[in-house]
C-alpha positions as CSV (number, residue, x, y, z in Angstrom):
1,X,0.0,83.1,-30.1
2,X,3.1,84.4,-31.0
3,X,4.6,83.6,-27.5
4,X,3.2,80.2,-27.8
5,X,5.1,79.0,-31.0
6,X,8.6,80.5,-29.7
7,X,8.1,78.3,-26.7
8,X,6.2,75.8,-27.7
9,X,10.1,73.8,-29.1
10,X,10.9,74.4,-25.8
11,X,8.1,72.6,-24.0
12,X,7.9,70.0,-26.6
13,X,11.4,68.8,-25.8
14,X,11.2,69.0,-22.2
15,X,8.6,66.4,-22.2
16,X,10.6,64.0,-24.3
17,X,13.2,64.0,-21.7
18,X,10.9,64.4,-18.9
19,X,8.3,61.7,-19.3
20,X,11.2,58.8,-20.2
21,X,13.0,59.7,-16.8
22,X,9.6,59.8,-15.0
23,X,8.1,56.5,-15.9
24,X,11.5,54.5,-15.5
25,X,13.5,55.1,-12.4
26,X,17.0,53.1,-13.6
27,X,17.4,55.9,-16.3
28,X,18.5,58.8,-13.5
29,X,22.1,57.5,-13.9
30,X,22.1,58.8,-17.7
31,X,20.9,62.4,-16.4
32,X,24.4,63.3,-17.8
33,X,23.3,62.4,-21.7
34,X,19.4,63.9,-21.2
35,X,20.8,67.0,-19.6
36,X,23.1,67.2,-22.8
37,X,19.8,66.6,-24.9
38,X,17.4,69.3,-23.3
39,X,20.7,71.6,-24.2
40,X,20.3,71.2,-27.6
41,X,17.3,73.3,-29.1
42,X,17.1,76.1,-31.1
43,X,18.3,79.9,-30.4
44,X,15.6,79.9,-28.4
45,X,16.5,77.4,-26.0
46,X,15.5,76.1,-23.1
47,X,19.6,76.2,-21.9
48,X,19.3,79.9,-22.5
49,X,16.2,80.3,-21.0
50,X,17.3,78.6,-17.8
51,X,20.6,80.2,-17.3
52,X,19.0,83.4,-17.6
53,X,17.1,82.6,-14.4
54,X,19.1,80.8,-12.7
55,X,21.1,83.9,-13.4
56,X,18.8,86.1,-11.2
57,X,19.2,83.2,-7.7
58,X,23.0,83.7,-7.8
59,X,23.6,87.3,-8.0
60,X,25.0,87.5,-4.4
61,X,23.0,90.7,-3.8
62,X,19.8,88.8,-4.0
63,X,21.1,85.7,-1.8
64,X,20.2,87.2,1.8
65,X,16.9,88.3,0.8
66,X,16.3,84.5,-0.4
67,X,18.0,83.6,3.1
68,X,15.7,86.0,5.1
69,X,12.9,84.7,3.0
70,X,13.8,81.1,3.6
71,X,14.0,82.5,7.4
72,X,10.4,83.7,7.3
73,X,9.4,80.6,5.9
74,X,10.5,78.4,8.6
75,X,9.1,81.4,10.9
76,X,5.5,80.6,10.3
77,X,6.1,76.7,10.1
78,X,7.4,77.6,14.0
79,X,11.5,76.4,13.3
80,X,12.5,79.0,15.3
81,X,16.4,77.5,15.3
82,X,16.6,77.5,11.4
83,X,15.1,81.1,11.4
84,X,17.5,82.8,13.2
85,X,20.4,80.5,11.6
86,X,18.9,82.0,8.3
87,X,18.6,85.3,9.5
88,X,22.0,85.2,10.4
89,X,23.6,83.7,7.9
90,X,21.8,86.5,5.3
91,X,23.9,89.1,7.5
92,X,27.1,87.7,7.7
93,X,27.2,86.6,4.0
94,X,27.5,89.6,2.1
95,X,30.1,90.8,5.0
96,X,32.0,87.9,3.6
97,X,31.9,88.8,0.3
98,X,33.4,91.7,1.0
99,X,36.8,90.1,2.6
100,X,38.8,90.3,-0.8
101,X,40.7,87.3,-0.6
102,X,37.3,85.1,-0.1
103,X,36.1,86.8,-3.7
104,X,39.3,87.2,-5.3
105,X,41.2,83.6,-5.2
106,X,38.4,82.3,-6.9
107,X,38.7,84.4,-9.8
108,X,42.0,84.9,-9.7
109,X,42.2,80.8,-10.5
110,X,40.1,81.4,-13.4
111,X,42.0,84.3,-15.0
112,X,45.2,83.2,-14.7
113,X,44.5,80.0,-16.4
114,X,46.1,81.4,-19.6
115,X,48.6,83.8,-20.1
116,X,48.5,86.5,-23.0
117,X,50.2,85.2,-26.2
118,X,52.8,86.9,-28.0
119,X,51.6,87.2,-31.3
120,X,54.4,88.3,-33.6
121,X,55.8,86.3,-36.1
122,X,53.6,83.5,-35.4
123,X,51.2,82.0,-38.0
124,X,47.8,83.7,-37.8
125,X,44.4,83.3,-40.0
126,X,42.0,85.5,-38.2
127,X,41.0,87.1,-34.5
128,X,37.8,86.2,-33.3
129,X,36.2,89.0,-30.4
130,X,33.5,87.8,-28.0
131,X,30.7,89.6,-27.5
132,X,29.5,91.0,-24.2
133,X,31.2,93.8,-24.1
134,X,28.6,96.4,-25.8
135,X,25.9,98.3,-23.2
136,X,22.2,98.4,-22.6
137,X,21.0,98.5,-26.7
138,X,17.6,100.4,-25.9
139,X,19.7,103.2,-23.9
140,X,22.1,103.1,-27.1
141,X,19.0,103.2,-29.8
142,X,17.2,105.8,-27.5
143,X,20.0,108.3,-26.8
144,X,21.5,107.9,-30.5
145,X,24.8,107.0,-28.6
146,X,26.8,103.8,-28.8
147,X,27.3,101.8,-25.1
148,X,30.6,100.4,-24.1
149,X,30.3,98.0,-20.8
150,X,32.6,96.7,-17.8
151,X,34.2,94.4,-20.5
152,X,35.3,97.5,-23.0
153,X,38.7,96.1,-23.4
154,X,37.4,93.2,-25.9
155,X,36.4,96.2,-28.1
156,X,40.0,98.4,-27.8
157,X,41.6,95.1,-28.1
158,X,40.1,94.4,-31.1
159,X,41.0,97.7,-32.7
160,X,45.0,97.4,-31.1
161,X,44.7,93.8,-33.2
162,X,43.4,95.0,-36.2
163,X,45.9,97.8,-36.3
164,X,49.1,95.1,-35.6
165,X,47.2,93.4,-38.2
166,X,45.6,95.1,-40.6
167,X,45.1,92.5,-43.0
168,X,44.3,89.9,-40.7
169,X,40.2,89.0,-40.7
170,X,38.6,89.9,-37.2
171,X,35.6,88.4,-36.5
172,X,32.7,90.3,-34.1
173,X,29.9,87.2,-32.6
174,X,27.5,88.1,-31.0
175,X,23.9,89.0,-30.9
176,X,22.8,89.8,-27.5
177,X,22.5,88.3,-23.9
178,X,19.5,89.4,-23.4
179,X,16.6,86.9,-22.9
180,X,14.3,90.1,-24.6
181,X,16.7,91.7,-26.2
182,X,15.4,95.3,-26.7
183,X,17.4,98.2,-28.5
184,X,20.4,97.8,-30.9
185,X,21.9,94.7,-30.7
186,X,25.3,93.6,-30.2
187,X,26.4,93.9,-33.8
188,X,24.2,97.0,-34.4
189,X,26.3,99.2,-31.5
190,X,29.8,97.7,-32.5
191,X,29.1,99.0,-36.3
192,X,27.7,102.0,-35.1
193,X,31.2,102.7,-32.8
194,X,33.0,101.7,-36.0
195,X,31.6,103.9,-38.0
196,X,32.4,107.2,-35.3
197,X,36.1,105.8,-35.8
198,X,36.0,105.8,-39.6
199,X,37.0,101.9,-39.6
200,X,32.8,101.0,-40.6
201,X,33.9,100.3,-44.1
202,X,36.9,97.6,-43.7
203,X,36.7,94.4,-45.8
204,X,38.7,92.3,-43.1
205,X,35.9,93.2,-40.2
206,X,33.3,90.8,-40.0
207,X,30.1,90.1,-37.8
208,X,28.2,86.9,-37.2
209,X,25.0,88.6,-35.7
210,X,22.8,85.1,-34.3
211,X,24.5,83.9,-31.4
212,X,23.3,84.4,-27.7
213,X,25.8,82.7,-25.3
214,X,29.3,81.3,-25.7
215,X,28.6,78.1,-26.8
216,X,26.9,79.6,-30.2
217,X,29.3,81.4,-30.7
218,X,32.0,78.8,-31.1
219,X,29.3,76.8,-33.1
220,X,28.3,80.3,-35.6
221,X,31.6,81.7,-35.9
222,X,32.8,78.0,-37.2
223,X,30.1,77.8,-39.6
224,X,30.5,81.4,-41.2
225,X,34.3,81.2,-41.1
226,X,34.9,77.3,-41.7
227,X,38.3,77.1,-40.2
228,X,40.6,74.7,-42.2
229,X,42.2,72.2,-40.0
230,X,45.7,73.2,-39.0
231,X,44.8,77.2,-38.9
232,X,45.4,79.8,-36.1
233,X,42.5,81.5,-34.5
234,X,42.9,84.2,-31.8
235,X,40.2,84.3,-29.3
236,X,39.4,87.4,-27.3
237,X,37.5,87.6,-24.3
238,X,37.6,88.1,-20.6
239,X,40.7,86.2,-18.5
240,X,37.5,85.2,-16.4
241,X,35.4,83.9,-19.2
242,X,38.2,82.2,-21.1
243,X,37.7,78.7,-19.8
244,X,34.6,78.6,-20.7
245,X,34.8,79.6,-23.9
246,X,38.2,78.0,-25.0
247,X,36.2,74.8,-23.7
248,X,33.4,75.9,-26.3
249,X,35.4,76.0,-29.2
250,X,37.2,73.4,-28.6
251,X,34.2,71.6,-28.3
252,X,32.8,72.6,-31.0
253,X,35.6,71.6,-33.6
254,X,37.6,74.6,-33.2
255,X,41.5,73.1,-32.9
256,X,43.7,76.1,-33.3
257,X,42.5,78.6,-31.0
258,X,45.0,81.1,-29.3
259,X,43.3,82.6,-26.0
260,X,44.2,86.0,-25.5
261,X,42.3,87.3,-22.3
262,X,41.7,90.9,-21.7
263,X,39.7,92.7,-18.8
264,X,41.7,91.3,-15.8
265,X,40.2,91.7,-12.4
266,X,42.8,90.7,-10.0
267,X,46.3,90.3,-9.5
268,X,48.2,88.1,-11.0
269,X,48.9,86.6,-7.0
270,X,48.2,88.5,-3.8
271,X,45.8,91.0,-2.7
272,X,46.2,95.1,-2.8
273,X,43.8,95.7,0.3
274,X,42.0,93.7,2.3
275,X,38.8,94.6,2.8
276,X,36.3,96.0,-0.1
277,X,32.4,95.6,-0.2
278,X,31.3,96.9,-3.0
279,X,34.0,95.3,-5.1
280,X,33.8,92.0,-3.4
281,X,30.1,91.8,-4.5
282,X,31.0,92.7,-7.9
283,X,33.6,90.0,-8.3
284,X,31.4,87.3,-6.5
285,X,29.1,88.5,-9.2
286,X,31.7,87.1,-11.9
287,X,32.7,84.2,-9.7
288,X,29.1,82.8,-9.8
289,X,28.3,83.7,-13.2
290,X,31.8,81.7,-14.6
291,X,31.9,78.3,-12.0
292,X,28.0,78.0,-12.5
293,X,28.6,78.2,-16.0
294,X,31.3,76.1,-16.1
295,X,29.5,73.2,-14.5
296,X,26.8,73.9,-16.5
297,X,28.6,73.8,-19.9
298,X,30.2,70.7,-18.8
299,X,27.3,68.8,-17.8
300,X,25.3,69.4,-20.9
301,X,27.8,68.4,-22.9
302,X,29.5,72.0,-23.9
303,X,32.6,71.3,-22.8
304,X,34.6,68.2,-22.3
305,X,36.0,69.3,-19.2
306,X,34.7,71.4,-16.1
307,X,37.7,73.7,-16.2
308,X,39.4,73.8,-19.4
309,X,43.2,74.4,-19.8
């Protein structure tokens, strides 16, 4: 029962979009607006549902077993040409990955989209840190030990901030990722670090503890701060993930953000080596992750443009 009334929003609002497009075929044109209207649920959303599995279809490590599946498939139903075009393919792909530029421009367009601001003497009212950057919360709650991630420099950035500016607000959003989140949550693990600094009981650190992708967080963090029009907001996150989310808060009503991305993955131009599997998959990783949700944002209505700037 219980699994039945989270859902049950869900399902409700997928047939009002469904059954509208379904019984009148001139309405596919306006996929754009429904798209933007089966976003716009509850924290428990279908959005977040789906980008959680569409999640698992991109990770490039699980594309050639989908290929050889795909191969196998056309196998039985005796396409022989496919098949081994399939079979192929799911060999040479990851090999691909591996060739650094093919994984590295990519991302490289993304991060160096903005550059890191100087700060001093400029007006600020507050720094805003995105989550995502906190580990597994049941390893955390089970070994009694706070997690740190890939994307720890959001954290130490956030403490070099709050130590430039000491007075200055700082705002932790964040919740979890997770579609079951299990474990300490986002907020939980951040206090917890906190508190092995000594820095758990500072009145300028804040935390909005709801949110579960970008796009709430712009939305949360606007309605627990309520940003007065004409203030300065620094936003930290990942040079990768900055798009996406400057495109978030701008969308959501946000009109002096500062982006100040952290956790760079590639050089600012050019390569250091050429050739790097298990790096290349990792950064394809990121690559799909971002453009995916990129278009994503921007077709339901997240964003007002596909790559913000």
């Amino acid at each position: 029962m219980r699994h039945k009334s989270i859902y049950a929003p869900v399902l409700e609002n997928f047939k009002d979009v469904w059954n509208p497009l379904r019984s009148d075929s001139r309405r596919w044109p306006d996929v754009h607006l429904y798209c933007a209207k089966l976003a716009n649920l509850s924290s428990c959303s279908m959005f977040f549902i789906l980008s959680k599995i569409l999640k698992i279809f991109i990770q490039p490590v699980i594309q050639p077993f989908l290929l050889l599946l795909a191969a196998l498939l056309c196998r039985l139903f005796k396409n022989r040409r496919w098949a081994r075009r399939l079979t192929i393919a799911a060999v040479i792909l990851p090999l691909l990955y591996g060739f650094v530029p093919l994984s590295h421009i990519p991302l490289q367009f993304l991060e160096n989209r903005f550059d890191v601001p100087i700060l001093e003497g400029r007006p600020l009212d507050g720094i805003i840190i995105l989550g995502g950057h906190t580990g597994y919360g049941e390893i955390s709650e089970t070994r009694g030990q706070p997690q740190l991630n890939a994307a720890a420099e959001r954290f130490t950035t956030a403490l070099h901030l709050h130590r430039q500016f000491p007075d200055m607000p700082i705002l932790f959003t964040g919740f979890s990722g997770a579609l079951v989140p299990k474990g300490w949550s986002e907020n939980q693990t951040i206090k917890r670090l906190l508190d092995d600094l000594g820095m758990a009981d500072s009145p300028n650190i804040l935390f909005e503890d709801t949110s579960r992708n970008t796009y709430e967080n712009a939305i949360n963090s606007e309605t627990l701060l309520s940003p007065q029009p004409g203030s300065f907001w620094v936003l930290v996150t990942s040079a990768s993930h900055m798009p996406r989310a400057v495109g978030s808060f701008r969308n959501a009503g946000w009109s002096g953000v500062i982006p100040y991305p952290v956790d760079y993955q590639t050089l600012p131009s050019g390569f250091s080596h050429i050739w790097d599997l298990p790096r290349g998959l990792r950064t394809m990783a990121i690559v799909f992750h971002e453009y995916v949700g990129l278009f994503a944002y921007w077709l339901s209505g997240k964003t007002d443009a596909l790559i913000p700037k």
